[in-house]
N, C-alpha and C positions, 0 to 999 in steps of 0.2 A: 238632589244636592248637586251642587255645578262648583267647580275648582274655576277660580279669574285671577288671572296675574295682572299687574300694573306695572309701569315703570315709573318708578321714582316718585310718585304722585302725590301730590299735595292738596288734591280735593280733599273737602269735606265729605262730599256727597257719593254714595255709588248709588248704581242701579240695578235693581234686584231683576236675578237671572232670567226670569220667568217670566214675567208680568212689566216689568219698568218701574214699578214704580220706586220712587227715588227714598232713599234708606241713608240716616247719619256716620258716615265714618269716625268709628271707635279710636283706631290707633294704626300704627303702622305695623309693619309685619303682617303676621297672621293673625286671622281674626274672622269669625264665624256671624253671619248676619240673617238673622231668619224675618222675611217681609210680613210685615203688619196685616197685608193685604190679603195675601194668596197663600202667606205659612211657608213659602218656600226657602229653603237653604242655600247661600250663598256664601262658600269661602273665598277669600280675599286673603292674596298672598304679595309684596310687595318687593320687586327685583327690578335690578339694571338688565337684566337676560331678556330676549324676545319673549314675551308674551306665550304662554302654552295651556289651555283649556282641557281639561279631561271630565266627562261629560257622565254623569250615571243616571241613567233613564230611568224613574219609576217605573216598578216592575217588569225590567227585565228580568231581574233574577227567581223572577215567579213562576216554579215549574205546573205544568197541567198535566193531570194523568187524568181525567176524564172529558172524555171526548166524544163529539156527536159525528152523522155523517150528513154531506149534501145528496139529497132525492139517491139516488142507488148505488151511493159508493160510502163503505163505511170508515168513519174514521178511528171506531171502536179500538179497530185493530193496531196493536201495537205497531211499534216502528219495522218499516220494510228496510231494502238495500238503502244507505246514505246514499244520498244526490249525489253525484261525481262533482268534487271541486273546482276541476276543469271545463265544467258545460258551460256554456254561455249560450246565453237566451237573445233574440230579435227586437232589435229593435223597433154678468148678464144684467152683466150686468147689463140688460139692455139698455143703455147708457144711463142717466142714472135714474131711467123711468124704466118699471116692469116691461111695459106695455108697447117700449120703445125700441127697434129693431141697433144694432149695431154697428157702425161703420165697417169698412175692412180695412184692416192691417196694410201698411204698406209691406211688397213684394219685397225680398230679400236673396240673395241666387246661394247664400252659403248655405248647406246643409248642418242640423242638429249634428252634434258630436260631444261625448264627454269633456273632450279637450278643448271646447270652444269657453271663453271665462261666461260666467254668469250673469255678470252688469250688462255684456254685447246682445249677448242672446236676447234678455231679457227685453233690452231698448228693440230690438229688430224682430223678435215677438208682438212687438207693439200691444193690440190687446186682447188677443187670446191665448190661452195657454193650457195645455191639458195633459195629464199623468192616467195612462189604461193601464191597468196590471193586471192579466189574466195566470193566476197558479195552476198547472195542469198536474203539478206533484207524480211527474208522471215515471218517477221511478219508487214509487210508492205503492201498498196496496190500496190507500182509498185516493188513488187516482181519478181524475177526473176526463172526460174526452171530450167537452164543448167548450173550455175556456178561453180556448185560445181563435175559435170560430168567434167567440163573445168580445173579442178583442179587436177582431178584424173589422168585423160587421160595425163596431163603435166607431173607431177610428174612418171609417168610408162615409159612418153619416156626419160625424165632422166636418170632415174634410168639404165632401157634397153638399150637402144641407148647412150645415151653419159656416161654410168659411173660416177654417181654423187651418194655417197653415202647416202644412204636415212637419215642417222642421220645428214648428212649436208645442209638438205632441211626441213626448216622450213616452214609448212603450218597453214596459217590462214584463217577458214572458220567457217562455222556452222554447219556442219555434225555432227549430234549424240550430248548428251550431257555431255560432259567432264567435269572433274576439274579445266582446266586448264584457268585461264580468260584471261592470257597472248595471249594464241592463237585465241583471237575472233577477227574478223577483224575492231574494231575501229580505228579511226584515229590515238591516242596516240601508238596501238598495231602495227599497222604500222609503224608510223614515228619510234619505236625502231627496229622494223627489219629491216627497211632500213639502219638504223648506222650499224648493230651489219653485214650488208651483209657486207658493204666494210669496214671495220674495221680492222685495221692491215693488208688491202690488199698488196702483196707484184709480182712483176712480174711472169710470169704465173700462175698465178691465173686467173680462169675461172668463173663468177658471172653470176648470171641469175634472173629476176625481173621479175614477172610474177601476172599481174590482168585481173580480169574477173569481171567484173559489170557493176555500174552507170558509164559515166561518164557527164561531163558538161561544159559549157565556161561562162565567166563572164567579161565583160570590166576590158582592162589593164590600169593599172592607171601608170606606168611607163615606158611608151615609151619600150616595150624590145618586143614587139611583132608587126610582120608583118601587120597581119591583124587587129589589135588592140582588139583581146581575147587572155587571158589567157585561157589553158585547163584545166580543174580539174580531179580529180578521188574522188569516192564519197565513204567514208568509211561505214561500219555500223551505224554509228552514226551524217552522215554528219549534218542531219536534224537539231542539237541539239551544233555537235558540230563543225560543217564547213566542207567544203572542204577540199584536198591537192592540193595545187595549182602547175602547171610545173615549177614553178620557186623553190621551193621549192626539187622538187623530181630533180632538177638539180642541188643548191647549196651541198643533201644529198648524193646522191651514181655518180654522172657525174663529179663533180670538183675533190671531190678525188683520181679519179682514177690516179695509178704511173705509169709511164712507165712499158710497158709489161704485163698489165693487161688490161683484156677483162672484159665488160660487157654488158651483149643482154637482152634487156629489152624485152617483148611480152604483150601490152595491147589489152586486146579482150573489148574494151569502146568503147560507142558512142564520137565524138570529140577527139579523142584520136593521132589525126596525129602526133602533135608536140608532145605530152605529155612530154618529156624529153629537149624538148626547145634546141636540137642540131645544130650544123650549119649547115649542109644539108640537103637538103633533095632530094632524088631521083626520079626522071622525068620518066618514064617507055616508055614514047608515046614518047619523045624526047631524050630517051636513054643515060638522062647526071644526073648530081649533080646540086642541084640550091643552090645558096648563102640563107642561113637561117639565117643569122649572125642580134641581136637585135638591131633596129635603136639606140637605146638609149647607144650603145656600151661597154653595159655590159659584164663580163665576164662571159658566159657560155662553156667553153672549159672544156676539163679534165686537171689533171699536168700531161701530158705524155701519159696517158692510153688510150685505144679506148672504145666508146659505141657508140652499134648498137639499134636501136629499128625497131623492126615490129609492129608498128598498123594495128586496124581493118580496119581504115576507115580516113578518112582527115578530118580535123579541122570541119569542115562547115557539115560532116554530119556524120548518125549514124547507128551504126552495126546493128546484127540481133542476135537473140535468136533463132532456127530455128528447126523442126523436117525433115527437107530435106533428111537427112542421114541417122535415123533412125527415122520410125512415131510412136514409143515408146517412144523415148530419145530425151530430148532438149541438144542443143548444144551451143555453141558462134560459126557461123557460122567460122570464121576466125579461131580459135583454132584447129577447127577439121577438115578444108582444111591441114592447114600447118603441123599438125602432123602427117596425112595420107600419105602428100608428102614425108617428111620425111622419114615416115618410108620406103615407096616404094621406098627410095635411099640410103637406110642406109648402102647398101654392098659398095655403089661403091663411095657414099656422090652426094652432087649436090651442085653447085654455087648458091650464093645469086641472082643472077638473073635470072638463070634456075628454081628457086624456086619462085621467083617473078613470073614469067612468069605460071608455071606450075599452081599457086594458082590463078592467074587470066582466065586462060584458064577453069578453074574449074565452075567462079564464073558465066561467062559469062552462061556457058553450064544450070548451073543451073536456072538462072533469066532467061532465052528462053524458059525452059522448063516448065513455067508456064502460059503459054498462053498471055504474056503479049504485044499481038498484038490489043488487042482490048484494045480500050480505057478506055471501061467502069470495065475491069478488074485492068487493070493499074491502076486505079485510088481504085479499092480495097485493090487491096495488094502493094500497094506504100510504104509501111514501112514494107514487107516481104524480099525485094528485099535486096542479098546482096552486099555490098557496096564494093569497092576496098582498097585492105591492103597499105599500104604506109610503105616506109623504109625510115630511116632516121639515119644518122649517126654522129660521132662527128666529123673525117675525111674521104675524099672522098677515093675511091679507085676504082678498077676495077670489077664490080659485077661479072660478064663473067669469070672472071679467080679466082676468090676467094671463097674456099667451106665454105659451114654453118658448122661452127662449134659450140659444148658448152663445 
C-alpha cells in the first residue's frame, strides 16, 4: 500500500503505484484504489501542500526467527553485538543482440558520490551500470570472512573485462571506515540502489546486481512459488530490520526492465536459486529450460528487457565460504569459480552453458578432492562441499550458442 498526494488535480485518471497501470479517479479527497491488475493499493490524497509519499514495503514488517547459515558460519544463532550505527562501509544487453558485444561508455572525469543527482550520473553512466553488495555482518556471530574479497574480485572483472566504468559501480560493504552511511549495506541502503540501478533504463543498457552474503527462505503466503518458499537476501540489518524478499527484488529491478536492456544478477547466497523469481529455470542434466512461471499467475516478467541470474546454489540448499583456492583468502566459492572462468575466456568469450559446464566441472573436481569417500569424512565436512550454480532466466534461449556477456 503506497500513500500519493496530488495537487489540486482534476484528472480522471491515476496511476496505480506499483505497476502503472492506469485506474478511474473516484472523488476528490481521500480515496483508496486497489489495481485491477497486480491487487495493489493505492491511497490518493488530494492538497495544495508539496506533494509527500510515505511508502510500506510488503513484508517489512515480517519478523524471522528461523534461520539457516552460509557453508561454516551459522545463522542459527541468535543476535550478536548491534552493528555500530556509526560504521560506514567502502565504497547486456549486448546491445540489443545476446550474442552481440557492447559499445563503451563514453569517459566522464567526475567520480560517483551520493551527492551527485541521479538523472547526471545516470546520462554519464551511459550504458553500464552496476550495484555489488558484499555483507560481511562482521560484528556478528554468523559472520562471514570472504564477502567483501567477493566484492572486490567482481568489481576488478568489471572494470577489466567488461568495461564498466568504476564511477558507475556502486559498492556497498564494510570495508574500512568511511563517511559515507549511504553505502553500508542495510536493507533501506539496498532497496535505494536497486531503484537508482534501473532507473531511467533505456535499451542497451547493460545492468549488473551482484550479492554475497546471508541468504534464507521463509513460507510463501501467496501462492507465487513452486516450492512454496519465498528466497530472501539478508542485509546488514536483517536481524532488526527484516529480510528482502524475491518478490520484492523482482517487482524492483526485473519488471522494469524495457526492451533491449539486459540485466545479470550474480548471487553468491545460500537459497539463493530463484532469488529473482524468473520464469525459467535451466536443467543442465536435462539440457532444457523448465517452466518457473508462479502458480498463483502473478506477473513476474520484465516490460521487454531480459534478466539473467547465476546463483550459488538451488532453493533447498546452501553455498560455501571456502579457502580451497587460496588457504589464505576466504572466498564465495561460486564468485571465484565463475570469475576465474571468465577470465580464462575473456579473449575469445564463452557461452552461458560452456560456462555452466566449465563451473561445474570445477566444483565436482574440487568436492572429490576431499576425500569424501569415506563416510565418516562426509559426514564432517557436509557443509564444506560446494553446491551447484543454477541459471535462471526471464526468457529461454539457446545456452550453447549465446556468449556471457556484461
Amino acid at each position: 500500500m503506497e500513500w500519493r498526494s496530488i495537487r489540486g488535480s482534476t484528472s480522471t485518471m491515476i496511476s496505480c503505484s506499483k505497476c502503472n497501470t492506469r485506474i478511474p479517479r473516484l472523488t476528490s479527497g481521500v480515496a483508496q484504489y486497489r489495481c485491477s491488475c497486480c491487487g495493489y493499493v493505492t491511497l490518493m490524497i488530494e492538497t495544495t501542500k508539496p506533494a509527500l509519499a510515505q511508502h510500506h514495503d510488503e513484508g517489512q514488517q515480517q519478523q524471522q526467527h528461523s534461520h539457516r547459515r552460509r557453508a561454516s558460519s551459522w545463522i542459527s544463532h541468535m543476535k550478536g553485538p548491534s552493528p555500530s550505527s556509526s560504521s560506514s562501509r567502502n565504497s547486456k544487453s549486448p546491445s540489443p543482440s545476446l550474442s552481440s558485444p557492447l559499445s563503451s561508455p563514453s569517459p566522464s572525469s567526475s567520480s560517483w558520490s551520493t551527492s551527485t543527482s541521479t538523472t547526471s550520473l545516470i546520462k554519464s553512466c551511459g550504458r553500464k551500470r552496476a550495484v555489488l553488495c558484499g555483507v560481511t555482518y562482521k560484528s556478528r556471530k554468523y559472520k562471514l570472512k570472504g564477502t567483501q574479497n567477493d566484492v572486490n574480485n567482481m568489481k576488478d572483472l568489471l572494470i577489466k573485462t567488461f568495461h564498466f566504468p568504476s564511477k558507475c559501480i556502486r559498492v556497498l560493504s564494510e570495508e574500512d571506515e568511511q563517511l559515507d552511511k549511504n553505502l553500508i549495506p542495510t536493507k533501506k541502503n539496498i532497496e535505494k540502489s536497486l531503484k537508482w540501478l534501473v532507473e531511467g533504463c533505456q535499451a542497451g543498457d547493460s545492468l549488473v546486481f551482484y550479492f554475497s552474503g546471508h541468504g534464507l527462505r521463509q513460507p510463501d503466503f501467496k501462492d507465487d512459488e513452486i516450492d512454496g518458499f519465498d528466497e530472501t537476501i539478508c542485509p546488514l540489518d536483517f536481524m532488526e530490520e527484516g529480510m528482502i524478499l524475491d518478490n520484492d527484488i523482482n517487482s524492483t529491478i526485473v519488471h522494469p526492465l524495457k526492451k533491449g536492456v539486459t540485466l545479470h544478477a550474480i548471487v553468491d547466497a545460500c537459497h539463493s536459486g530463484t532469488i529473482l523469481d524468473l520464469l525459467y529455470v535451466y536443467d543442465h542434466r536435462e539440457n532444457k529450460w523448465k517452466d518457473n512461471s508462479p502458480p498463483s499467475r502473478a506477473m513476474k516478467s520484465t516490460s521487454g528487457g531480459l534478466a539473467i541470474c547465476l546463483s550459488a546454489c538451488e532453493d533447498d540448499k546452501m553455498a560455501a565460504d571456502t579457502t580451497a583456492f587460496n588457504r589464505n583468502v576466504m572466498n564465495g566459492a561460486m564468485t571465484y569459480i565463475l570469475i576465474e572462468t571468465i577470465k580464462k575466456h575473456s579473449e575469445s568469450g564463452i557461452t552461458y552453458g560452456n560456462l555452466l559446464d566449465s563451473m561445474l566441472d570445477q566444483i565436482q573436481r574440487i568436492n572429490g578432492e576431499r576425500c569424501l569417500n569415506s563416510r565418516i569424512l562426509r559426514k564432517v565436512f557436509r557443509h564444506k562441499i560446494i553446491q551447484e550454480p543454477l541459471l535462471s532466466s526471464s526468457k529461454d534461449f539457446d545456452v550453447y550458442t549465446t556468449k556471457f556477456l556484461l
